[in-house]
TILUMGU-71384 format. One line per 2 residues: number of its first residue (from 1); their letters; for each residue x, y, z of N, C-alpha, C, O. Coordinates in Angstrom, 1 decimal. Layout:
<atoms>
NUM) A) X Y Z X Y Z X Y Z X Y Z ~ ...
</atoms>
This chain:
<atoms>
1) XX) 25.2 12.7 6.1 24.8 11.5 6.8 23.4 11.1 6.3 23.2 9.9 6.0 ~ 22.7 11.7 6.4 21.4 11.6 5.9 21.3 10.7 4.5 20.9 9.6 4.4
3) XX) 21.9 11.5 3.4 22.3 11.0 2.3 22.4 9.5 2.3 21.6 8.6 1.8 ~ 23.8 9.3 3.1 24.2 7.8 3.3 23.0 7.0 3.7 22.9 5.9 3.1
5) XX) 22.0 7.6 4.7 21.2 6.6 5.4 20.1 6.7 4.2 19.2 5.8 4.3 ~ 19.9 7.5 3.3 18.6 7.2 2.5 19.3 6.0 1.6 18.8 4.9 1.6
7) XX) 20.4 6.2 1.0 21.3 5.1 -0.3 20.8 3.8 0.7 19.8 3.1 0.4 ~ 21.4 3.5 1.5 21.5 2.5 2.6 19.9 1.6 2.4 19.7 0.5 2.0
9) XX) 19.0 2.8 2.8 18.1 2.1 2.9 17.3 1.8 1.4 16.7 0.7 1.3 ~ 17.3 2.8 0.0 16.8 1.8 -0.9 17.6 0.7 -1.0 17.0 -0.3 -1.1
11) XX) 19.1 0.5 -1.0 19.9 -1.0 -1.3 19.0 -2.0 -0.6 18.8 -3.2 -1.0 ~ 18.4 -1.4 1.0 17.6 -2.9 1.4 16.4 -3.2 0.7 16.0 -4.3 0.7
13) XX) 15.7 -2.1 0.1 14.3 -2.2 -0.4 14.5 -2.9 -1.4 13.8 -3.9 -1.4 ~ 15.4 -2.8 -2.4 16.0 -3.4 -3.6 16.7 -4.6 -3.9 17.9 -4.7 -4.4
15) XX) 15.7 -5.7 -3.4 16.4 -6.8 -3.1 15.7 -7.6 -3.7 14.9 -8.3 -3.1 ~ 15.9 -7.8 -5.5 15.3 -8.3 -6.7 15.3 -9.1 -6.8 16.0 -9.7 -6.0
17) XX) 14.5 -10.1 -7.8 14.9 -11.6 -8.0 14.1 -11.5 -9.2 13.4 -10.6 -9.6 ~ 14.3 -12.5 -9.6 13.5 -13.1 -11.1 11.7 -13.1 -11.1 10.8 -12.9 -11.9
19) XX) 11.8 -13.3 -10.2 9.9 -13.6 -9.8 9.3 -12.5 -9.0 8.1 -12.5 -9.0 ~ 10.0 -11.8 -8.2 9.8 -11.0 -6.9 10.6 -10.3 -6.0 11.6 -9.7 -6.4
21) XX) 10.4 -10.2 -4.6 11.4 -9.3 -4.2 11.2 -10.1 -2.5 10.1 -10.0 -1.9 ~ 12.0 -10.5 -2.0 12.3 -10.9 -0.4 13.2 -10.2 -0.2 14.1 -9.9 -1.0
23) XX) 13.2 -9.8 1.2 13.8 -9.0 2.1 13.4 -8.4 3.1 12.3 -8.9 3.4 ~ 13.8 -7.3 4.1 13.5 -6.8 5.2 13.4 -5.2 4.9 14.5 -4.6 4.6
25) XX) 12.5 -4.6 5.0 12.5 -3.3 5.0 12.1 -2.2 6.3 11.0 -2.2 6.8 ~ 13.0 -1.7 6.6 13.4 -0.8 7.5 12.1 -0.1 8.0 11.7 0.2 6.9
27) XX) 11.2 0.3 9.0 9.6 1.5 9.0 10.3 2.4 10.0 9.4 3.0 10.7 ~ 11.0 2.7 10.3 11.9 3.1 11.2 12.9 4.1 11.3 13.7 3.6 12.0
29) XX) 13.4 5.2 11.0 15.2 5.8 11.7 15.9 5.0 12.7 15.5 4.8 13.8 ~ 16.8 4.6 12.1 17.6 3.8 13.3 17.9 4.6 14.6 17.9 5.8 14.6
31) XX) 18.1 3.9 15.7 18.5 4.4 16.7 17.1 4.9 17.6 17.2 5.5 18.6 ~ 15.8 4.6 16.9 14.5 4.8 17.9 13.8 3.7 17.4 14.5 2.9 16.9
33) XX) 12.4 3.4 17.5 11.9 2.7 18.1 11.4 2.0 16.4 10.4 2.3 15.8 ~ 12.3 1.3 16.2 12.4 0.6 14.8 12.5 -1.2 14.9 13.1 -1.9 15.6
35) XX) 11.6 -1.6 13.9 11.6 -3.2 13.7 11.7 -3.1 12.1 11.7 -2.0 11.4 ~ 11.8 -4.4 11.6 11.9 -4.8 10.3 10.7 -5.6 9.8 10.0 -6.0 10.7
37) XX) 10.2 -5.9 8.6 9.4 -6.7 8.0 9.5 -6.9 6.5 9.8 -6.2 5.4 ~ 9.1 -8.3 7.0 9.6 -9.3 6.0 8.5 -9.2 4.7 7.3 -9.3 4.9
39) XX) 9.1 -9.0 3.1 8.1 -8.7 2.3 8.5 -9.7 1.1 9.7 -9.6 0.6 ~ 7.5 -10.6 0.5 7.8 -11.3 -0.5 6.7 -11.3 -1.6 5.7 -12.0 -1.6
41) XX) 7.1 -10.5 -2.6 6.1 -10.5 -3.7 6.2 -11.4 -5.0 7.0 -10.9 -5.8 ~ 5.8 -12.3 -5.3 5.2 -12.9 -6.4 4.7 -12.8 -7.5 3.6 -12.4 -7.3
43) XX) 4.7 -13.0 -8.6 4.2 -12.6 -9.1 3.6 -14.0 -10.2 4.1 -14.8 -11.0 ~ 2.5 -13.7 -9.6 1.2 -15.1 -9.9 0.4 -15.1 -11.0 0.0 -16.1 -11.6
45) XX) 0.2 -14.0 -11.2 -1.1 -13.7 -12.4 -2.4 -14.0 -11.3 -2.5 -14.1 -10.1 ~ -3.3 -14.2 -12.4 -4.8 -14.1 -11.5 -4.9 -15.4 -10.8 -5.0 -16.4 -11.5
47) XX) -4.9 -15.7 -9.8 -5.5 -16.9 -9.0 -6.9 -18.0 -9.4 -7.9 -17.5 -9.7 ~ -6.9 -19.4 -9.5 -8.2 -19.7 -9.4 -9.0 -19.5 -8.2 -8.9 -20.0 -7.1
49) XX) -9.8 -18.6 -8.5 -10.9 -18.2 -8.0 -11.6 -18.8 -7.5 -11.7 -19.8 -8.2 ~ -12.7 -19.0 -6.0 -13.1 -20.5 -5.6 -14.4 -19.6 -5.5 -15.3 -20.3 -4.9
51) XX) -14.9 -18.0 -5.9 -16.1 -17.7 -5.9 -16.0 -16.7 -6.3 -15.0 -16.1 -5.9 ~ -17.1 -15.6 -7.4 -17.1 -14.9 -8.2 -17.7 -13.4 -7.0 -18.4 -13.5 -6.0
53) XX) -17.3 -12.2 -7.5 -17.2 -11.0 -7.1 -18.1 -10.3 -8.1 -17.7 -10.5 -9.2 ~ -19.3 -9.5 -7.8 -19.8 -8.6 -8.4 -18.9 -7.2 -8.8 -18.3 -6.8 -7.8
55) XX) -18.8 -6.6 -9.7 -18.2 -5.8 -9.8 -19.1 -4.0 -9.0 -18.6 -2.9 -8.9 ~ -20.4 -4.6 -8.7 -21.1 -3.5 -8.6 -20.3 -2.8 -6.8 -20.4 -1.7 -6.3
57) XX) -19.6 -4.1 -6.5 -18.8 -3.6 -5.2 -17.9 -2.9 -5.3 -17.6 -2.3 -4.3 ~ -17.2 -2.5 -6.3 -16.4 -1.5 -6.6 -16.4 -0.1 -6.3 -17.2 0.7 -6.9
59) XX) -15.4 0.1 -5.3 -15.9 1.6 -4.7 -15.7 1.5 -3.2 -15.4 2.6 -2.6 ~ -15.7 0.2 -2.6 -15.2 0.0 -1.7 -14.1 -0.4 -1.0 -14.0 -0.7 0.1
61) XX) -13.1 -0.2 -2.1 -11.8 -1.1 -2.1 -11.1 0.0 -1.7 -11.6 1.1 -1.5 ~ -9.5 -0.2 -1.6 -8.7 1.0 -1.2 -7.7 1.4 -2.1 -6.9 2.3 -1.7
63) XX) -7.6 1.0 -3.2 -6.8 1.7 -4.1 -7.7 2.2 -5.5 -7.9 1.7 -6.6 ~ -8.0 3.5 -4.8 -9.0 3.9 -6.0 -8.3 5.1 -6.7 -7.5 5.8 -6.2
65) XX) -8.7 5.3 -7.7 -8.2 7.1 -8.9 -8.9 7.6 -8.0 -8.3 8.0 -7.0 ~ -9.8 7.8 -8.0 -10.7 8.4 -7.3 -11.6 9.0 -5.8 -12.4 8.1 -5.5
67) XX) -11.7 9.5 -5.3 -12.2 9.4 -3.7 -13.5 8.8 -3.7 -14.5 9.4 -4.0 ~ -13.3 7.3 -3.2 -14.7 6.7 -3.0 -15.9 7.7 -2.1 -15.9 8.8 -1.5
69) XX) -17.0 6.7 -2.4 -18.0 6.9 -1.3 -18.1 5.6 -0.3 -17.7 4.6 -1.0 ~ -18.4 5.2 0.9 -18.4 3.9 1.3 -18.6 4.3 2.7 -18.3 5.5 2.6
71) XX) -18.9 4.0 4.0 -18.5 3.7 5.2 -17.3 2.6 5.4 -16.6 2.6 6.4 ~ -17.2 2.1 4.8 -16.2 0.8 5.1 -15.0 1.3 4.6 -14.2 1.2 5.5
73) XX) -14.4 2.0 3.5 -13.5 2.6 3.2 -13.5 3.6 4.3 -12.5 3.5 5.0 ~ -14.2 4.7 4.7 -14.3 6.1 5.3 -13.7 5.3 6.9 -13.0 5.9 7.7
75) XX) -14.0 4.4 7.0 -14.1 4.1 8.5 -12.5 3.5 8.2 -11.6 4.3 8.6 ~ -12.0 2.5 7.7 -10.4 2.4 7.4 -9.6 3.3 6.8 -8.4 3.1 6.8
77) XX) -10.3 4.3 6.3 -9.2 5.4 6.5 -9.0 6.6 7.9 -8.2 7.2 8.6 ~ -9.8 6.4 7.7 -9.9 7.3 9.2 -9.4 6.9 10.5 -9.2 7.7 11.4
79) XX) -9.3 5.4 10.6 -8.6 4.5 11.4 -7.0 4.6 11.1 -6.3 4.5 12.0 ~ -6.7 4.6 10.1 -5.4 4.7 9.5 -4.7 6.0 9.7 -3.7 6.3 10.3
81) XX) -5.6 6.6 9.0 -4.9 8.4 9.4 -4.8 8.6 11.3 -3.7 8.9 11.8 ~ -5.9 8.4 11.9 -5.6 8.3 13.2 -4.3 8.0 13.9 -3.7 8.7 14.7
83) XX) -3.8 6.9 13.5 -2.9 6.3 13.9 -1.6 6.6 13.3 -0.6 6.8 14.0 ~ -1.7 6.6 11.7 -0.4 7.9 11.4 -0.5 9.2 12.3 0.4 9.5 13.0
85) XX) -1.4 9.7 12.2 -1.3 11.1 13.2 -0.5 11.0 14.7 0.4 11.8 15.1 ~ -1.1 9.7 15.3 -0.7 9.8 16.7 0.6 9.9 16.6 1.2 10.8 17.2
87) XX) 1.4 8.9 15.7 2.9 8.5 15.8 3.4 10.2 15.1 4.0 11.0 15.8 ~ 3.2 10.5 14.1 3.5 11.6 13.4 3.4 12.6 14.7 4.3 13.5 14.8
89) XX) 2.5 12.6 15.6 2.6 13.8 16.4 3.4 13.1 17.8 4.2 14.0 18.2 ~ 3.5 11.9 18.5 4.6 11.6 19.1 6.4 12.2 18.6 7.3 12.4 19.4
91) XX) 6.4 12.4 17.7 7.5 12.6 17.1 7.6 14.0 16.9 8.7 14.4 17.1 ~ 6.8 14.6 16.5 7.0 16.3 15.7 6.6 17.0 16.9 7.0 18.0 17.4
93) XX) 5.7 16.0 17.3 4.2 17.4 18.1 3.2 17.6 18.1 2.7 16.8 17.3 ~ 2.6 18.3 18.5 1.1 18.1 18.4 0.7 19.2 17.2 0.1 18.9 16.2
95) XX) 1.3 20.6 17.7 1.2 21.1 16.2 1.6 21.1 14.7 1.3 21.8 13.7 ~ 2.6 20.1 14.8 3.1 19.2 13.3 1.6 18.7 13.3 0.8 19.3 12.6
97) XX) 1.2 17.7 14.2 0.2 16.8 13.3 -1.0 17.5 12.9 -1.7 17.0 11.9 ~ -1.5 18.8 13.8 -2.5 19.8 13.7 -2.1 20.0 11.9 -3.1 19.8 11.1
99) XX) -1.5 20.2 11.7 -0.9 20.5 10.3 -1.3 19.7 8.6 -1.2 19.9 7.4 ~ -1.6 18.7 9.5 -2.4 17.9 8.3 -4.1 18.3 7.9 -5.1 18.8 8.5
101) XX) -4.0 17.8 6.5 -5.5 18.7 6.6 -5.8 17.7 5.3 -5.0 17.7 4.3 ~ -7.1 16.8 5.5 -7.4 16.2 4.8 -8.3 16.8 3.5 -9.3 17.6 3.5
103) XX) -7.9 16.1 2.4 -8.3 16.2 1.2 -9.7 15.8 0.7 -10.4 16.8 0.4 ~ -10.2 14.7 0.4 -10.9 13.9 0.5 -10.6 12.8 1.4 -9.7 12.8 2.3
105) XX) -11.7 11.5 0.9 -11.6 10.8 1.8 -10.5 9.8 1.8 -10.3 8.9 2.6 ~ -9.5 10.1 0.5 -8.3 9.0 0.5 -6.7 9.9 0.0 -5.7 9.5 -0.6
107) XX) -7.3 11.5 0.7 -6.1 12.1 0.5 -5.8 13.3 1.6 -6.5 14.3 1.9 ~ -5.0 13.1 2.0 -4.4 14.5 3.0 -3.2 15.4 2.5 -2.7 15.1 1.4
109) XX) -2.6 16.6 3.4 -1.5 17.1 2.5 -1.6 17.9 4.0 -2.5 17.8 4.8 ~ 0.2 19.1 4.1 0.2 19.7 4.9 1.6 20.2 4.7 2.1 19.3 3.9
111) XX) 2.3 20.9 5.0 3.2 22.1 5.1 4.6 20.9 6.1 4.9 21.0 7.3 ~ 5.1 20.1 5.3 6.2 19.5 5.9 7.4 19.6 5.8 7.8 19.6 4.7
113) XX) 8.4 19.6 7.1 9.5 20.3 6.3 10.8 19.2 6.0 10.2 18.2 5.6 ~ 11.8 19.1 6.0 13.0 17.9 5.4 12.6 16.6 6.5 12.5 15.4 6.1
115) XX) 12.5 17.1 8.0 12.5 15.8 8.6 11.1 15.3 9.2 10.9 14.3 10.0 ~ 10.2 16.1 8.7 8.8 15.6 8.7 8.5 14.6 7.3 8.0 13.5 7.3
117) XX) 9.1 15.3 6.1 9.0 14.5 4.8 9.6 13.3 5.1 8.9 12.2 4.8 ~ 10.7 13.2 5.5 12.0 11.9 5.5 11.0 10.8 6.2 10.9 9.6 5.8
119) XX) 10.3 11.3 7.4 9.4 10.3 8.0 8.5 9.6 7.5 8.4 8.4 7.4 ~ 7.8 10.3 7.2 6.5 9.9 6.1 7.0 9.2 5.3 6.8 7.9 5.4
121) XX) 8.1 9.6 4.3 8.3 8.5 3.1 8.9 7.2 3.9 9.0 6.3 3.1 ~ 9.2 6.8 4.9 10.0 5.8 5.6 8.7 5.3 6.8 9.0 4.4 7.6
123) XX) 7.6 5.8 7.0 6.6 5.2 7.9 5.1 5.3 7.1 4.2 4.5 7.5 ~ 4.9 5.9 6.3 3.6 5.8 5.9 2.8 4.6 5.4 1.5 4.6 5.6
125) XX) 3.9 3.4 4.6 3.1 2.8 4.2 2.8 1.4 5.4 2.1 0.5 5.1 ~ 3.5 1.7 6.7 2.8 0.9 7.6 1.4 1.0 8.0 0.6 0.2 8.5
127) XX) 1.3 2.2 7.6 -0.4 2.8 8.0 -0.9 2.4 6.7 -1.8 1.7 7.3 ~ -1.2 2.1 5.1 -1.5 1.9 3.9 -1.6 2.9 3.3 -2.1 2.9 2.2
129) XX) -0.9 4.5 3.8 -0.4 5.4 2.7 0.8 5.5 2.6 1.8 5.2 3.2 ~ 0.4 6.5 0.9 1.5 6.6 0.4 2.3 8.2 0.4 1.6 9.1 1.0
131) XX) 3.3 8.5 0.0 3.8 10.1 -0.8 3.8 10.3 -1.8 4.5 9.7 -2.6 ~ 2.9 11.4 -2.0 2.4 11.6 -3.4 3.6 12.6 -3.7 4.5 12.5 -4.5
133) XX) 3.4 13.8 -2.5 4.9 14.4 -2.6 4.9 14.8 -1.7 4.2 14.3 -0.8 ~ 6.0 16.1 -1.2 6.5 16.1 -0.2 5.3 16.8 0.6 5.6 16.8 1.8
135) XX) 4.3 17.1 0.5 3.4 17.6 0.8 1.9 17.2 0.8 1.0 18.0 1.0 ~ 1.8 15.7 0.3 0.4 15.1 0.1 0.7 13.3 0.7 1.8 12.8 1.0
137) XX) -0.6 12.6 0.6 -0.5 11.5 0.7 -1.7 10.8 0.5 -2.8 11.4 0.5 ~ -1.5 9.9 0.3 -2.9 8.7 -0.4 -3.1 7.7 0.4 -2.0 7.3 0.8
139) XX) -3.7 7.3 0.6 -4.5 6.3 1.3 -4.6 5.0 -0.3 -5.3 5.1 -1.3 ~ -3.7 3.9 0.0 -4.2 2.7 -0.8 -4.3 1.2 -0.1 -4.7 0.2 -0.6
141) XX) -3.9 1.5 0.9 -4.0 -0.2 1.7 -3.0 -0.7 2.0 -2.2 -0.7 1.1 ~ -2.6 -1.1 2.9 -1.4 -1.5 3.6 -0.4 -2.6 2.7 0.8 -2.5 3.0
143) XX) -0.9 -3.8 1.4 -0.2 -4.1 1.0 0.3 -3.6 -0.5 1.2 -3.8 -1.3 ~ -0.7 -2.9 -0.5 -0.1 -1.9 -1.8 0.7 -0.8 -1.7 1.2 -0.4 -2.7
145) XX) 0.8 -0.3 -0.6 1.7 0.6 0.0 3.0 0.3 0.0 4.0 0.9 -0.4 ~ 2.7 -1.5 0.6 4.8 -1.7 1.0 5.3 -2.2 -0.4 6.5 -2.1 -0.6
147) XX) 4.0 -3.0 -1.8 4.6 -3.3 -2.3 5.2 -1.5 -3.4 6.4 -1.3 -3.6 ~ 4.2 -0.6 -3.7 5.1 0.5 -4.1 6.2 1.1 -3.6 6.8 1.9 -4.4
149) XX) 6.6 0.8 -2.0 7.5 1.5 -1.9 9.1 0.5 -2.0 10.2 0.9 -2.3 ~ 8.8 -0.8 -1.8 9.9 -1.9 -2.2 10.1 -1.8 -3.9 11.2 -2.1 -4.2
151) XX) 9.4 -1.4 -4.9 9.2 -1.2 -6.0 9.4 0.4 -6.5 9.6 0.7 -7.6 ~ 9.5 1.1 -5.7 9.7 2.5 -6.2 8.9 3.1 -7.3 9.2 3.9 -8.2
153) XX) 7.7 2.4 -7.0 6.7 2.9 -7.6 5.7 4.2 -7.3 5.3 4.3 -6.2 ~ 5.3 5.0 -8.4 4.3 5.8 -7.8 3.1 5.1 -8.7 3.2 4.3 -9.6
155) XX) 1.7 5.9 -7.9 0.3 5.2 -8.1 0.4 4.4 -9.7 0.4 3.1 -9.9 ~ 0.4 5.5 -10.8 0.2 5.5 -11.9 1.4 3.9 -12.7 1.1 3.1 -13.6
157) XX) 2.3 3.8 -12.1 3.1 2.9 -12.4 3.1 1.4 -11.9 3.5 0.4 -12.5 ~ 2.5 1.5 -10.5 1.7 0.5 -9.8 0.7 -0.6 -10.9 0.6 -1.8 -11.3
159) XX) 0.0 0.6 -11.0 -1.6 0.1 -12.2 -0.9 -1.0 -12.9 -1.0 -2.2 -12.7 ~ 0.2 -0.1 -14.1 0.6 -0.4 -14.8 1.2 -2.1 -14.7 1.1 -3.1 -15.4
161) XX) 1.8 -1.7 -13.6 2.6 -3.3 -13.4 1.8 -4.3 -12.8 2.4 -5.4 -12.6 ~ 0.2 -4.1 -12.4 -1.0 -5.1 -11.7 -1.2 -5.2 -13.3 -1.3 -6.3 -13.8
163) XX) -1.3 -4.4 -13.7 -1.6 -4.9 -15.1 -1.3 -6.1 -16.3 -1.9 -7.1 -16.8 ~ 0.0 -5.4 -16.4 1.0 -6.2 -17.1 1.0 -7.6 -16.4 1.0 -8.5 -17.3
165) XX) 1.0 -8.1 -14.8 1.1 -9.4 -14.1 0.4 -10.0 -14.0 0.6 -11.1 -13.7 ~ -0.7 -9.5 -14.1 -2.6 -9.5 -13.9 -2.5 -10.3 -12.4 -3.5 -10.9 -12.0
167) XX) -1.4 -10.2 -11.7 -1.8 -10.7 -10.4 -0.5 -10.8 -9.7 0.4 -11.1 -10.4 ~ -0.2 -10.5 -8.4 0.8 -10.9 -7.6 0.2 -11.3 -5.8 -0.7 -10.7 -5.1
169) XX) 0.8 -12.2 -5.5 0.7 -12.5 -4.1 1.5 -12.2 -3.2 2.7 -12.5 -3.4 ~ 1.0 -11.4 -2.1 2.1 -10.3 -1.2 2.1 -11.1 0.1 1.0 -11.4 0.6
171) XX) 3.5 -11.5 0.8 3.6 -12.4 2.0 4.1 -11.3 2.6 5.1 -10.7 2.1 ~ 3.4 -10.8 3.9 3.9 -9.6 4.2 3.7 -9.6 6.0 2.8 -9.0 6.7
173) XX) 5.1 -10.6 6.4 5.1 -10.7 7.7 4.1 -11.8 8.2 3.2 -11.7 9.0 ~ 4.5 -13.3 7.0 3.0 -14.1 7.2 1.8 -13.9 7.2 1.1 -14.6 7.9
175) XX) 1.4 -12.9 6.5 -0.1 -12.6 6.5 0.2 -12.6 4.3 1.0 -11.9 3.7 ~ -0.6 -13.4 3.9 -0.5 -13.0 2.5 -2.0 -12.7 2.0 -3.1 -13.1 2.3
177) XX) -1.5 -11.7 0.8 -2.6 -10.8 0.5 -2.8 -11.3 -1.4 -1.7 -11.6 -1.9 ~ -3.4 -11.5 -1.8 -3.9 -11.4 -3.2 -4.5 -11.2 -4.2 -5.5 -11.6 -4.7
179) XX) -3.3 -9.8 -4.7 -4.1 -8.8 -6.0 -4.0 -9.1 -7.1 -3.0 -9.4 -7.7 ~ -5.2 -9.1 -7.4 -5.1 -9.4 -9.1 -5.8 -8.2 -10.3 -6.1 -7.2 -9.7
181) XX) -6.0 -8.2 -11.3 -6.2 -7.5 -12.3 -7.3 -8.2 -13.0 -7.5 -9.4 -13.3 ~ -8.1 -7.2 -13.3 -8.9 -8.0 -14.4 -9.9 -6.9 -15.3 -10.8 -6.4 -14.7
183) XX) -9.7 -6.6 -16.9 -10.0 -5.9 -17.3 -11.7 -6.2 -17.5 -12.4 -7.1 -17.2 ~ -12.0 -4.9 -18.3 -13.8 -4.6 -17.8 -14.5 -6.0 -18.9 -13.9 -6.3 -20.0
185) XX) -15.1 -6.4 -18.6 -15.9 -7.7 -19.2 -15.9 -8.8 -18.7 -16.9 -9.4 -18.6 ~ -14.7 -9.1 -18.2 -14.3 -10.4 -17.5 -15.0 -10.5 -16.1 -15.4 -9.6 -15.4
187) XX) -15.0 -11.8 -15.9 -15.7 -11.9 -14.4 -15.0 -11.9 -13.2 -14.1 -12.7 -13.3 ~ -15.0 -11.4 -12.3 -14.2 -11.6 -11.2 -13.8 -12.7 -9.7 -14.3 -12.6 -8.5
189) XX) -13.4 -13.0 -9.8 -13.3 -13.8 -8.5 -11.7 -14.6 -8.3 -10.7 -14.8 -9.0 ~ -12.1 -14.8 -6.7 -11.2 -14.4 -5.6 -11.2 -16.2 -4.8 -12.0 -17.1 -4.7
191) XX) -9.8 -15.9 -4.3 -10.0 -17.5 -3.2 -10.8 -16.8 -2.1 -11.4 -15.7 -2.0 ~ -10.6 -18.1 -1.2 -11.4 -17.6 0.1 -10.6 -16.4 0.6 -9.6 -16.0 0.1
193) XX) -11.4 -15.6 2.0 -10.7 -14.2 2.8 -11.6 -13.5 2.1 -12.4 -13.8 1.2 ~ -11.2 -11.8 2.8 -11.9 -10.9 3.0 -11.2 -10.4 2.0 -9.9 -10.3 2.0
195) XX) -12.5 -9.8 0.8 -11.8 -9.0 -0.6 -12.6 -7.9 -0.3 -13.4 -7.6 0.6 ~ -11.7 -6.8 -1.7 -12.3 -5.5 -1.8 -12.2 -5.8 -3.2 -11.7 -6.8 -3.7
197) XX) -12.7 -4.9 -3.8 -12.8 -4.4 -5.3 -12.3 -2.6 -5.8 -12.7 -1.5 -5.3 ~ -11.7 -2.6 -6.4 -11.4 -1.1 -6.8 -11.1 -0.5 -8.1 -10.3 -1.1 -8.8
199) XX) -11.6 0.4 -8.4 -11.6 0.6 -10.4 -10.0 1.1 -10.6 -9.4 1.7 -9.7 ~ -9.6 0.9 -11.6 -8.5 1.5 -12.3 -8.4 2.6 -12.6 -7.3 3.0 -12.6
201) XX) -9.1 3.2 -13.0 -9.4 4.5 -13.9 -9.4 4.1 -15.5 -9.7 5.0 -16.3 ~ -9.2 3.1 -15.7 -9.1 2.4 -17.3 -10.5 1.4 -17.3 -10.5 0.6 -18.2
203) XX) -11.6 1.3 -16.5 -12.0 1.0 -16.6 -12.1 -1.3 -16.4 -12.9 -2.2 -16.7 ~ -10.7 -1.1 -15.7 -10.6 -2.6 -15.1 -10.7 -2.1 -13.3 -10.8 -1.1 -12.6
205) XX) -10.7 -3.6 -13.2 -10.8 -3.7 -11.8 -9.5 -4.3 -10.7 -8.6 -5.1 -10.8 ~ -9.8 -3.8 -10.2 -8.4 -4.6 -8.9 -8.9 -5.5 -7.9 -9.8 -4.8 -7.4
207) XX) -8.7 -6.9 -7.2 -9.0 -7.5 -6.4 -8.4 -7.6 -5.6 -7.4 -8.2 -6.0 ~ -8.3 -7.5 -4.3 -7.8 -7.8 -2.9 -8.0 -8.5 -2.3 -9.0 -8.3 -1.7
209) XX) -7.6 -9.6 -1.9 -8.3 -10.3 -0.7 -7.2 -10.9 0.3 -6.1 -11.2 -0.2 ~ -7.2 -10.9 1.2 -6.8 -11.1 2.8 -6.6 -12.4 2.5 -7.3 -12.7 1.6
211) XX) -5.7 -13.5 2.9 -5.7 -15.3 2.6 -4.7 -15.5 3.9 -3.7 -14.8 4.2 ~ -5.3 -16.6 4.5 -4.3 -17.5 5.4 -2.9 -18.0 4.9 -2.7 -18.9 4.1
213) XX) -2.1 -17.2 5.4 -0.9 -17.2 4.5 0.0 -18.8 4.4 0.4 -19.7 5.1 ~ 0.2 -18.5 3.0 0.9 -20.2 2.5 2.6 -20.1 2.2 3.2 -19.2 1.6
215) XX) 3.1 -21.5 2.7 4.6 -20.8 1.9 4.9 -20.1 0.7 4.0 -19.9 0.0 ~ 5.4 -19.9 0.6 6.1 -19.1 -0.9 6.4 -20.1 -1.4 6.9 -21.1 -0.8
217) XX) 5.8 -20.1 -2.8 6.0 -21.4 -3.8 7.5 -21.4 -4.4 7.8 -22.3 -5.1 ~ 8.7 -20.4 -4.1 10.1 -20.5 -4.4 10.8 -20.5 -3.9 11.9 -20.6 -4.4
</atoms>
């Protein structure tokens, strides 16, 4: 049964198109306290920019190689993890969630067993993590989360494909988000909303920014 219900649910995540991906993806086990959300990714390349981004902000963003330093990151993750915990321990218990034990500041891990793992990979990225494996998780931001897991992407392959697009725009339950790419030299910038900056580990940068969500141009 189980089986069935994982097939089930990538066929919904996997709902392709030429430019992107629309559809409804499950955060839920059917039969408890489950909704849907609507995810439509784009793929734009870099945006005109309506004002330029220092790079020296980099560090504060949420999909980093690396465990930042920042208050502003520390405080959204720690808000995030919070609130995966609470639900993670409504569900398991209190000493399931005792069980997590954080890594740094954008990684945790803990001793999970078939139907602790099943959850996490199916609720994590409402919170903006991911599954590293059955036993870890990352902290990258809420729309890079849903777009890796509609994508069946891990970290490393993510990069790869911001790269290659040098930008996509994420409509994600009418809130749209816009990441772009941009390797080390180039200048950066962003439309209006609230951006982050985050390094690649190659030495480019990733842009984020929050935008008053617009139709889908398809």
């Amino acid at each position: 049964m189980k089986k069935l219900l994982i097939a089930a649910l990538v066929t919904a995540l996997l709902v392709i198109g030429a430019t992107g991906i629309v559809g409804k993806i499950v955060i839920a086990e059917p039969g408890e306290r489950t909704c849907s959300l609507t995810l439509d990714i784009e793929e734009t390349g870099r945006p005109q920019g309506t004002h330029s981004i220092e790079t020296s902000s980099a560090g504060e963003g949420s999909l980093l190689p690396t465990p930042p330093s920042g208050n502003a990151l520390e405080l959204a993750c720690g808000q995030s993890l919070r609130a995966l915990l609470r639900d993670f321990e409504d569900k398991f218990g209190d000493r399931a969630a005792q069980s997590v034990h954080p890594l740094s500041t954008l990684e945790v891990s803990g001793m999970f067993d078939e139907d602790q793992a099943f959850w996490l990979r199916q609720n994590a990225s409402r919170y903006g993590w991911i599954c590293l494996s059955e036993n870890s998780l990352r902290y990258v931001g809420i729309p890079h989360a849903f777009v890796m897991r509609a994508k069946n992407f891990d970290l490393g392959q993510y990069l790869d494909y911001l790269r290659k697009t040098e930008g996509i725009t994420v409509h994600l339950n009418g809130q749209a988000y816009v990441i772009s790419y941009y390797p080390a030299g180039e200048p950066l910038r962003a439309p209006e909303g609230g951006s982050s900056v985050s390094g690649d580990g190659q030495n480019g940068f990733i842009v984020t920014t929050q935008c008053q969500a617009q139709p889908s141009s398809r």
